[in-house]
N, CA, C and O atoms as a printed pandas DataFrame, in Angstrom:
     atom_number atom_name residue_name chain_id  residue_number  x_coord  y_coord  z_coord
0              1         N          UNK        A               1   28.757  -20.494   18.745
1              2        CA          UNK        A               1   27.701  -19.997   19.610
2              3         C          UNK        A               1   27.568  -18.492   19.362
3              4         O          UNK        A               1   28.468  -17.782   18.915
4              5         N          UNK        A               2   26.305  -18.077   19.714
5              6        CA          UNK        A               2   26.328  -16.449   19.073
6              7         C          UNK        A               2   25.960  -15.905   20.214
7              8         O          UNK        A               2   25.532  -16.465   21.223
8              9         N          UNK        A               3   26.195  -14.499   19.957
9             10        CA          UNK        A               3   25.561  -13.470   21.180
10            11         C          UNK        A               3   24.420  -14.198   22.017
11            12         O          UNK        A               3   24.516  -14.539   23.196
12            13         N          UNK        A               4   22.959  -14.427   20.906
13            14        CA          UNK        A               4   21.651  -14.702   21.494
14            15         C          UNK        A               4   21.958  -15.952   22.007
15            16         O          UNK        A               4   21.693  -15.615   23.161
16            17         N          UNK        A               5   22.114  -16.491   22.063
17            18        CA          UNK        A               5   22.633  -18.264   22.941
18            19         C          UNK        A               5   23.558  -18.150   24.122
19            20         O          UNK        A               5   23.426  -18.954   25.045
20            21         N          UNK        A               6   24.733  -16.966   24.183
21            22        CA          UNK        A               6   25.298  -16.971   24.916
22            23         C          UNK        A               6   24.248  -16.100   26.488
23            24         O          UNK        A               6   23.909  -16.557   27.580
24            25         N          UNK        A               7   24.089  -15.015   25.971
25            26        CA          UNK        A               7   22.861  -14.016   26.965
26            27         C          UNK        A               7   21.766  -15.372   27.281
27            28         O          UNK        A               7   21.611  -15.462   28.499
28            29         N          UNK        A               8   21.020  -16.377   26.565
29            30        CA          UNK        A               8   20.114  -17.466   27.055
30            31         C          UNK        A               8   21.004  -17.775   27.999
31            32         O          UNK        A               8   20.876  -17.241   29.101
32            33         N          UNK        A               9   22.236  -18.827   27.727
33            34        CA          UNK        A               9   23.103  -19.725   28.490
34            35         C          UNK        A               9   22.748  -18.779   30.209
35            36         O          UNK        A               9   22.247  -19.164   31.266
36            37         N          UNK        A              10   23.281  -17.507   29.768
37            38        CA          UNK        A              10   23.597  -16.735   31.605
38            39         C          UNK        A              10   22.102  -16.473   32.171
39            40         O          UNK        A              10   21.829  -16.340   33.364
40            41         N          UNK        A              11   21.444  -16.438   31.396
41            42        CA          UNK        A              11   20.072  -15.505   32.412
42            43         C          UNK        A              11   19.809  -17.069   32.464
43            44         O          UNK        A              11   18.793  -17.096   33.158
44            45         N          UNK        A              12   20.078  -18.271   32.181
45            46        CA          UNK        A              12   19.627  -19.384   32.393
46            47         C          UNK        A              12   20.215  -20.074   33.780
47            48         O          UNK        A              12   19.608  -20.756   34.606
48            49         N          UNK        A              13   21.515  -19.692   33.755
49            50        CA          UNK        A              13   22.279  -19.794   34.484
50            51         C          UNK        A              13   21.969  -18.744   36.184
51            52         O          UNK        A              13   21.848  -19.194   37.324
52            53         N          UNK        A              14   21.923  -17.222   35.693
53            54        CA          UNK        A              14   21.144  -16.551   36.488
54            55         C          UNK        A              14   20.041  -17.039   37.610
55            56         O          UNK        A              14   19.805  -16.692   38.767
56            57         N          UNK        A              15   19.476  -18.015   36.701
57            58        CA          UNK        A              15   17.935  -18.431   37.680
58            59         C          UNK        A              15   18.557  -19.302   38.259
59            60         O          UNK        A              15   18.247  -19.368   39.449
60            61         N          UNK        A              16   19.460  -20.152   37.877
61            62        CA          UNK        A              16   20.075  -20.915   38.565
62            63         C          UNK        A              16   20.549  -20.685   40.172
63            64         O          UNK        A              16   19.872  -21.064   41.128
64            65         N          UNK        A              17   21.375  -20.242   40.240
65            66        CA          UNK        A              17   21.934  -19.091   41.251
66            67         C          UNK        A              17   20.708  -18.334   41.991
67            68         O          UNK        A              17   20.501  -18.698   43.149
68            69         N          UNK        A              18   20.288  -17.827   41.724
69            70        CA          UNK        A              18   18.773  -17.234   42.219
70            71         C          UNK        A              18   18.611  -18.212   43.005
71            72         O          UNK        A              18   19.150  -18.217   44.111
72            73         N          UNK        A              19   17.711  -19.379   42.503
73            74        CA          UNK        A              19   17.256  -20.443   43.001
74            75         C          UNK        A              19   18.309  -21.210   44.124
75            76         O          UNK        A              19   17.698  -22.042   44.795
76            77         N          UNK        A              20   19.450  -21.124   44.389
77            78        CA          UNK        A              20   20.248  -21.526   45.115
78            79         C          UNK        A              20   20.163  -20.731   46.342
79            80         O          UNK        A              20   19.968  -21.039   47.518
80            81         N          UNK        A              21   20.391  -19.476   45.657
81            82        CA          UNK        A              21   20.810  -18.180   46.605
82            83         C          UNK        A              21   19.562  -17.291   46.542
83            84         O          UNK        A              21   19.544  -16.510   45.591
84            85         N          UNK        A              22   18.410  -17.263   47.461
85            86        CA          UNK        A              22   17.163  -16.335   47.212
86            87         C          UNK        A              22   17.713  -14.734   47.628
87            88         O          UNK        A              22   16.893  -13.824   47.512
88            89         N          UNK        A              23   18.882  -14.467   48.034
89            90        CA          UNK        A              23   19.148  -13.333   48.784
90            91         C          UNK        A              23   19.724  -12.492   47.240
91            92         O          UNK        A              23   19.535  -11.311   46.946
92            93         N          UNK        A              24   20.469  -13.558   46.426
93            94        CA          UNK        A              24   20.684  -12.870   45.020
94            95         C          UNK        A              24   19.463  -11.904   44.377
95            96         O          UNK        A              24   18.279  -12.193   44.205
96            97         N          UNK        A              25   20.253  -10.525   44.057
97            98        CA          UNK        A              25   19.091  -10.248   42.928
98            99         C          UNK        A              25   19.584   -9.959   41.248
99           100         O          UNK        A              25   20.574  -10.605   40.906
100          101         N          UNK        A              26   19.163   -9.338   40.534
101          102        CA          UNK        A              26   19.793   -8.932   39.401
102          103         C          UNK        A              26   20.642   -8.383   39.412
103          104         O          UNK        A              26   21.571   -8.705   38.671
104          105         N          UNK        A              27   20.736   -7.294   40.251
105          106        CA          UNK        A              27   21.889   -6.342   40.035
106          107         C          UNK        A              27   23.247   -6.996   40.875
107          108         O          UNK        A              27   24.406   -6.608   40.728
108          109         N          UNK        A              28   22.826   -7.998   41.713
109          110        CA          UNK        A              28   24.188   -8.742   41.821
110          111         C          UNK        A              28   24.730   -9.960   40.795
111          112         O          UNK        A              28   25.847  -10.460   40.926
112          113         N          UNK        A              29   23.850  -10.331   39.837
113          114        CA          UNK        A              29   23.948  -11.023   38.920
114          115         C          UNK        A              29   24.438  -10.438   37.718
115          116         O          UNK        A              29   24.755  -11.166   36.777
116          117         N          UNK        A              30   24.563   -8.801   37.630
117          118        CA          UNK        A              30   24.812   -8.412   36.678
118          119         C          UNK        A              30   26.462   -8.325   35.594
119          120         O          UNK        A              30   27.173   -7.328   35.725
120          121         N          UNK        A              31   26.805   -9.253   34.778
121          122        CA          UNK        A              31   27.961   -9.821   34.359
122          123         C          UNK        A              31   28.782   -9.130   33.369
123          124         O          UNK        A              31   28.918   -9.848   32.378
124          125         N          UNK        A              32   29.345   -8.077   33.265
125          126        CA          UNK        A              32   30.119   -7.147   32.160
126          127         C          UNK        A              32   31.379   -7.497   31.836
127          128         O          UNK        A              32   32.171   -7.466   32.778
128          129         N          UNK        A              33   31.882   -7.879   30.590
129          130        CA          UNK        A              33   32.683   -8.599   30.370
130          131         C          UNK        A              33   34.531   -7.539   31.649
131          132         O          UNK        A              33   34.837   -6.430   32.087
132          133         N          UNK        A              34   34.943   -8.636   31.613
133          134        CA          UNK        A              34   36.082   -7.675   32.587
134          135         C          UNK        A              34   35.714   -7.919   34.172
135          136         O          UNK        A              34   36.707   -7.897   34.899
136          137         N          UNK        A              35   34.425   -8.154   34.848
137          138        CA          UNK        A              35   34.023   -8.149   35.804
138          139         C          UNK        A              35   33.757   -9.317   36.691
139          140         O          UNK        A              35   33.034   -9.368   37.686
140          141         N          UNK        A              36   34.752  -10.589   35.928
141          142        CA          UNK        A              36   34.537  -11.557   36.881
142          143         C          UNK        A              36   34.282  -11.564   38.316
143          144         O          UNK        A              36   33.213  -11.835   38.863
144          145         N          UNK        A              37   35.899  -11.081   39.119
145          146        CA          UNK        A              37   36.438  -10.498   40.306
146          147         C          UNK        A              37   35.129  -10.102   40.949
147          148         O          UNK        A              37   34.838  -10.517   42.071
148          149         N          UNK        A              38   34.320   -9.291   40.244
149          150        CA          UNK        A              38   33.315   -8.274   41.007
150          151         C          UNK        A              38   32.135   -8.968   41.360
151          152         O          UNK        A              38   31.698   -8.796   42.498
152          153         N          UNK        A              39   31.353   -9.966   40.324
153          154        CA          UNK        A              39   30.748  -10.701   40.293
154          155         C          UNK        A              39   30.602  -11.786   41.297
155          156         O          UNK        A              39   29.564  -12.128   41.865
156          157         N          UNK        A              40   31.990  -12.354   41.452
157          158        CA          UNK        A              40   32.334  -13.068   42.664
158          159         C          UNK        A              40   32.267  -12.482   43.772
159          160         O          UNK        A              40   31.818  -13.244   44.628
160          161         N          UNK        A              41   32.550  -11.294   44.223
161          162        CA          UNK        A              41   32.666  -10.769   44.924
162          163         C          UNK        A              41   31.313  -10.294   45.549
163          164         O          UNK        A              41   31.221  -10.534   46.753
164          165         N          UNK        A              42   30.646   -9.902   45.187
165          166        CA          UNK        A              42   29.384   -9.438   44.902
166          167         C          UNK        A              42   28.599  -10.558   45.823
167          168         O          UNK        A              42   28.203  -10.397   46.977
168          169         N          UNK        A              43   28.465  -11.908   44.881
169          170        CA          UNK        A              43   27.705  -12.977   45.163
170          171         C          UNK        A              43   28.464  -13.735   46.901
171          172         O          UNK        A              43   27.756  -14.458   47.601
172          173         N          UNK        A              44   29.512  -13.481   47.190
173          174        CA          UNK        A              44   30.017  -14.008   48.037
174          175         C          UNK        A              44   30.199  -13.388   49.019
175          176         O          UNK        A              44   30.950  -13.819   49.894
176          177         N          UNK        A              45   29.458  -12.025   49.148
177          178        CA          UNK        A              45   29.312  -10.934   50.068
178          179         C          UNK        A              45   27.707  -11.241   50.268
179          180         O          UNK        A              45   27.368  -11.787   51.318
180          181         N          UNK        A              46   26.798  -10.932   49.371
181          182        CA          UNK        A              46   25.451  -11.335   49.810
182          183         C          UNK        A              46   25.034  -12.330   50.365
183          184         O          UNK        A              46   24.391  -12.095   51.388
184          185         N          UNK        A              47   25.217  -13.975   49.928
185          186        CA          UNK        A              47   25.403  -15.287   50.804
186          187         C          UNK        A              47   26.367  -15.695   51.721
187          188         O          UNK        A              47   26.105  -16.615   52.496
188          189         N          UNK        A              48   28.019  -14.839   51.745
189          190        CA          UNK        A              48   28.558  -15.495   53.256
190          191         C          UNK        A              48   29.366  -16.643   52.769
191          192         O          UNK        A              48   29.978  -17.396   53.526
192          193         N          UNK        A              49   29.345  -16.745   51.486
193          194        CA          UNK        A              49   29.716  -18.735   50.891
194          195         C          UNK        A              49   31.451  -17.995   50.670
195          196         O          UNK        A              49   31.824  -16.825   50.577
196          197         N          UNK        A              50   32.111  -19.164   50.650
197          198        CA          UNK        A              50   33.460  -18.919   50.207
198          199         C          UNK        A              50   33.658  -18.439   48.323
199          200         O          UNK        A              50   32.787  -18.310   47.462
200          201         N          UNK        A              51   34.969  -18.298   48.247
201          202        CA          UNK        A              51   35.082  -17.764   46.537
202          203         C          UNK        A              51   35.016  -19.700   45.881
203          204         O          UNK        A              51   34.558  -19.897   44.756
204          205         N          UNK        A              52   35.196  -20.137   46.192
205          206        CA          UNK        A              52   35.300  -21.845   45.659
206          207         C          UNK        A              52   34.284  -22.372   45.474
207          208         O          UNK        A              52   34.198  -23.170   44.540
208          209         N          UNK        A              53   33.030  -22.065   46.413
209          210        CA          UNK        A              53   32.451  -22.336   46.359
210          211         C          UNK        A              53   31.426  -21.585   45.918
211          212         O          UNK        A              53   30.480  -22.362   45.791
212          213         N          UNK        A              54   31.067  -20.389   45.586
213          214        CA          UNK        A              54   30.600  -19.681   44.298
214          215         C          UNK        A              54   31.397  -19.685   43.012
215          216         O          UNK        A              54   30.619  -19.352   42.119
216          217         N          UNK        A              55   32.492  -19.894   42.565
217          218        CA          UNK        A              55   32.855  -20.668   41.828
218          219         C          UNK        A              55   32.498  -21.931   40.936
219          220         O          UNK        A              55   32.499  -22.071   39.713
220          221         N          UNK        A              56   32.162  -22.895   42.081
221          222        CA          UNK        A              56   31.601  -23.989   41.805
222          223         C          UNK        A              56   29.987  -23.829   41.363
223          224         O          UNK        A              56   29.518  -24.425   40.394
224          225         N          UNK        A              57   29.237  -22.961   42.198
225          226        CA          UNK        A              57   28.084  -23.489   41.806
226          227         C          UNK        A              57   27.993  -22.849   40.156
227          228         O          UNK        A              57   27.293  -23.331   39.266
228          229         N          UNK        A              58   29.015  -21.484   40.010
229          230        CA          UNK        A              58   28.450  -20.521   39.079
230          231         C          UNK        A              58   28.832  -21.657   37.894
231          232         O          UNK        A              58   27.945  -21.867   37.066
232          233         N          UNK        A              59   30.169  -22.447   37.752
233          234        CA          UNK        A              59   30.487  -23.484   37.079
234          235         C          UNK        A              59   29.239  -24.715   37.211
235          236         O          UNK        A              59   28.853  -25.097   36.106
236          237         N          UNK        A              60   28.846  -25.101   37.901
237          238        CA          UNK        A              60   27.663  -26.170   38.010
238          239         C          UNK        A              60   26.597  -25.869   37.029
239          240         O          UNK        A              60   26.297  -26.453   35.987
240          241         N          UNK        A              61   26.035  -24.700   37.665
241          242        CA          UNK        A              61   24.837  -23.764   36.668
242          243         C          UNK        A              61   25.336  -23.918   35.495
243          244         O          UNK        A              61   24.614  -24.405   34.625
244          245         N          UNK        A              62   26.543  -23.581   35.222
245          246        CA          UNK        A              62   26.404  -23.070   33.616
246          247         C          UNK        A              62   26.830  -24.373   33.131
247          248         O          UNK        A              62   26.758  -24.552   31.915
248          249         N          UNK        A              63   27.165  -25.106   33.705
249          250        CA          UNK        A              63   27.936  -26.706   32.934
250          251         C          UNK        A              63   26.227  -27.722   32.285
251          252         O          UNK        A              63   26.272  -28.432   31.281
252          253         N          UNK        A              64   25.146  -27.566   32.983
253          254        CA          UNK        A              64   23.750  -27.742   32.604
254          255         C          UNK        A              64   23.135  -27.355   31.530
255          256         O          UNK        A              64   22.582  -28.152   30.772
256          257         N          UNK        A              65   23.176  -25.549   31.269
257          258        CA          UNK        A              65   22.856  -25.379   30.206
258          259         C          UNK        A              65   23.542  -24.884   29.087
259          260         O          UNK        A              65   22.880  -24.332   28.207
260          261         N          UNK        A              66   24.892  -25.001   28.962
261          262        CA          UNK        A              66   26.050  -24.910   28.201
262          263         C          UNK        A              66   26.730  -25.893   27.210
263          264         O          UNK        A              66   27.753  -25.622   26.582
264          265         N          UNK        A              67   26.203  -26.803   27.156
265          266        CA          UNK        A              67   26.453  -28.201   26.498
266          267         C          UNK        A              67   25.946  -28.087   25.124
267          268         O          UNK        A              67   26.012  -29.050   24.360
């Protein structure tokens, strides 16, 4: 898989999440390698959802267009 497929896979994934979570925006979506922790953190501060369960969906999303 290369760079350009991997950046598709997330902003694909991105809308995903969006669409789950309308309170998400980009800059909480924004993914720098090293920054899992933050990411989670981030997303689970704006919706209120547990870490397992942003976990899960961020795994759901990407298990769709990752194949």
């Amino acid at each position: 898989m290369n760079t350009l497929e991997i950046k598709g896979d997330w902003n694909i994934t991105k809308g995903k999440l969006k669409q789950k979570w309308a309170t998400l925006t980009d800059d909480d979506l924004q993914y720098a390698e090293g920054k899992h922790d933050e990411l989670l953190g981030r997303i689970q501060k704006r919706t209120g959802q547990t870490r397992e369960a942003v976990e899960k969906a961020i795994n759901d999303a990407a298990s769709c267009c990752c194949k």
